[in-house]
Structures are given as C-alpha cells and as structure tokens.
N, C-alpha and C positions, 0 to 999 in steps of 0.2 A: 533314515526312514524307519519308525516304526512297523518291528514284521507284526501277521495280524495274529490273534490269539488261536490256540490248536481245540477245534473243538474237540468236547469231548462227550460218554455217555454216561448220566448222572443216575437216571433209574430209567427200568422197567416195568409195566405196570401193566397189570388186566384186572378184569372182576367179574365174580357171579351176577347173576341175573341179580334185581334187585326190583322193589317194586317204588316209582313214584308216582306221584298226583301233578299232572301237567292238566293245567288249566281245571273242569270239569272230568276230566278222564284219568283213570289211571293205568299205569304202562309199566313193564316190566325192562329194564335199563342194562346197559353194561356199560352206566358212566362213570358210575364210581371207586374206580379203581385202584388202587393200591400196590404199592412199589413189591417185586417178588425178589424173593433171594436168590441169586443167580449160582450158578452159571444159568441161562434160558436158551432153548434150542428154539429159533424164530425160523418155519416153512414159509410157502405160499399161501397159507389159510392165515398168517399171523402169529399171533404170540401164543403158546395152548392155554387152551381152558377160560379164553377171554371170551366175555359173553357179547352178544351181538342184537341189541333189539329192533334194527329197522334196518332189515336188510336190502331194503328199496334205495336206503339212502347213502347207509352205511357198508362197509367191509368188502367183499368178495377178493378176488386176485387183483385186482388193479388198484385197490385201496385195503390190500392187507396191512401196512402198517400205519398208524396218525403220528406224526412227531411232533413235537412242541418244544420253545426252549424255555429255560429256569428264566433268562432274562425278558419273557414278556409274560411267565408268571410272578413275577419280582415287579412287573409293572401293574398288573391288574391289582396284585398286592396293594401296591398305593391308590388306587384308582380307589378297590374297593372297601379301604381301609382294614382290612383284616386278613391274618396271613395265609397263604394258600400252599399246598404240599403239590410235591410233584405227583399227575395223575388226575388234577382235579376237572384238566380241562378235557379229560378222558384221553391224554394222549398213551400209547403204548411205550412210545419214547421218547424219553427227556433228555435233549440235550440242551450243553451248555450254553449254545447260543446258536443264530445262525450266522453262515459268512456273506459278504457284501451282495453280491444278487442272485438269491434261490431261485431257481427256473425250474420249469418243467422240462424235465429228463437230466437234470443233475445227479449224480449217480453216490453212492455215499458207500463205503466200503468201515464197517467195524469188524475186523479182526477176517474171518472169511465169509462173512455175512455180506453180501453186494443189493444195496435197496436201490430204486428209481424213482424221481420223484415225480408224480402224475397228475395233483391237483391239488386247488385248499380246500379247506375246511370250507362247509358251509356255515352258518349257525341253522337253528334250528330253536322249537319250542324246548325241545330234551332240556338242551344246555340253557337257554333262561330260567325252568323249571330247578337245575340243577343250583343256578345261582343263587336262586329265591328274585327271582327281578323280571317280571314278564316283559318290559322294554328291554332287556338286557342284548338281543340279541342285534338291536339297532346300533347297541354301543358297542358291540363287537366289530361291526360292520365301519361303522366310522374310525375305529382304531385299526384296521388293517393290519391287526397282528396275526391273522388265521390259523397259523400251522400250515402242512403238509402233507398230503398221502402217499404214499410209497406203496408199489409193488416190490415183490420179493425175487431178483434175479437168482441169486445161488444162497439155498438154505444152510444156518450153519449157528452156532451157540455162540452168544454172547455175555460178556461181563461186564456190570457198574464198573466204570472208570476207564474203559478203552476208549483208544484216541479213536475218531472217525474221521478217517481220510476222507475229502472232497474231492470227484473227478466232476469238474465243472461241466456238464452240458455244453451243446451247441447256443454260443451266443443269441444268436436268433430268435433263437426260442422264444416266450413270454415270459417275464418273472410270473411268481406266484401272487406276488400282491398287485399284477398288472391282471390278470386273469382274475380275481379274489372282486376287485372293483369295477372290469367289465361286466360280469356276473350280476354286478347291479345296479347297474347304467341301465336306462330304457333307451338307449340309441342300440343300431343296427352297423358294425362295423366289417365290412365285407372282408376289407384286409387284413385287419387282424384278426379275424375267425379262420381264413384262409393259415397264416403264419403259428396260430396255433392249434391248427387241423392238422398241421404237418408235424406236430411234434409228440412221444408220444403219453400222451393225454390218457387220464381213465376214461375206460368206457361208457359209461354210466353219464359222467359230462360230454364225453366228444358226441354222444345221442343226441343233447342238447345245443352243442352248438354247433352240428350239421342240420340240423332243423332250424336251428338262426340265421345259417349261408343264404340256406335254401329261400328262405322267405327274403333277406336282403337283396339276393340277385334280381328274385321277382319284381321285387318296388324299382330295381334299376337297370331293368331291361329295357329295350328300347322299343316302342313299340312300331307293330307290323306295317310295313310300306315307308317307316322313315330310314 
C-alpha cells in the first residue's frame, strides 16, 4: 500500500495594504501577498504585518490564518494558463497539498504552532478583481478547490519546509468542500446545519448558518392542533 505523502509548509505570505479597482470602486486590499523570510512568529491576530481589507468578511480570531495548497495553485496554473506564485490566492499558508478529507476542526500542528481548521474560503469580488476575470468567482465556486481558515490554538514561529502533522478532527464533522458547496446550494438542510453547528465552525459562518436552522425548523414545524 502506498503510504500518503507528508505534507509540508512551502511559504508564508502577507502584504501591505494595496490599492485596487474592483469593478466601479476602488479598495484598499491585502491580497497580494508575498512569500516572507522566515523564521515568522504566527499569534491569534495571524501572520504580522498582513494587511486586512474587509474585515466583515475576512480575518478576526476564528479565521486568523487562510491556507491554500501549491497543488490547486498548480491547477488554476493550467486552468488559467499562466503561472501563479505562492500567496496569489492570498493565502498566509502554502502548503503542499491537502490530505484525503479536510474538515472542519482538523487541527494541523507545524513545529509548535497548533492551527484549527474552521471554514472555506468564500470567493468574493476582491479575488476576481484580483484575477482580472469578473466571472472568476463562479469558476472558483465550481472547482471546489477553496482553501481553508484556521484559528490559532497555541502561538509559536514557523519555518518554510516544516513537516505539518495532521490530527484529524472528529469524523463527523463536514468536510470543507462539503460545507464550501452547502454555502451555495439554495436548499434548506436542517441536518446537516445541526452536524455542522456542533463542530467548531468560525463565527462569522456559524451566524449564518444558525439563521438557516432557524428558518428551516420554521418551514418544518408542524403546525398548531396537528
């Protein structure tokens, strides 16, 4: 039996504020980011000095880190015919790959760094403005390759090329690309909102899908005197 490959961490990246033009408007970004020289000391704020433009959407402590792997920037690479660096999809960390099913509350240990995993990526204007491709964010959506956010259990410094142990989560849980494609499904699913209301979930999403329970209980309550 083929054992599976050890991931690993290839870069780390943040960036200054930056200004681009999404759509009519322009916004000040921290999506373009760039690989730093390590060692890097990663808190619960994230990585320092990484700039954060939309903080409704993005960063706080339950989505302090974004991770992404080389292999599904190696694929947008082909998709989008030209080559992409690590950092482009704004993640903080690049790893080599992921293992067989990411879930939410996967726990990932580099060196004594301990992240949790909490939720995917959404897309957003940012990142199609980012691509140059104002549909772009639909093709992200269909390729299901999102990434991940990570809260930061115990702060601590990392370096390019440390192996990341995997402690797998509670099975149960949702993957991330189970959760990634709920998110944009127009069905109401009581049970699986229940299964991954119990897991733990950033904040910022679990708002959103206790306001989805809530509404799906209603449509399947039963009503008064039956």
């Amino acid at each position: 039996m083929n054992q599976p490959r050890s991931v690993s961490l290839l870069s780390i990246n943040a960036a200054e504020a930056q200004p681009l033009k999404i759509g009519d408007r322009s916004a000040r970004t921290g999506h373009f980011k760039q690989p730093l020289a390590g060692p890097v000391f990663i808190d619960q704020t994230g990585v320092p000095g990484d700039f954060i433009g939309d903080l409704k959407h993005h960063g706080g402590p339950d989505q302090a880190v974004y991770l992404y792997s080389q292999e599904d920037i190696d694929w947008w690479s082909a998709e989008l015919q030209r080559p992409l660096a690590p950092g482009f999809f704004g993640e903080n960390l690049t790893l080599s790959h992921w293992w067989p099913a990411l879930r939410v509350g996967d726990r990932l240990r580099i060196g004594e760094l301990l992240l949790e995993i909490t939720a995917p990526r959404i897309p957003c204007s940012t990142l199609a403005a980012r691509v140059g491709d104002n549909r772009f964010a639909k093709a992200f959506v269909r390729a299901e390759r999102c990434g991940a956010y990570a809260r930061v259990l115990s702060a601590a410094e990392v370096s390019v090329g440390q192996e990341v142990t995997v402690l797998a989560g509670d099975a149960v849980f949702p993957t991330i690309n189970e959760v990634f494609r709920y998110c944009h499904s127009k069905g109401l699913n009581p049970t699986f909102l229940r299964q991954l209301l119990a897991a733990p979930l950033a904040e910022k999403m679990r708002t959103e899908m206790q306001a989805k329970l809530a509404k799906a209980e209603q449509q399947t309550s039963p009503l008064p005197g039956f």
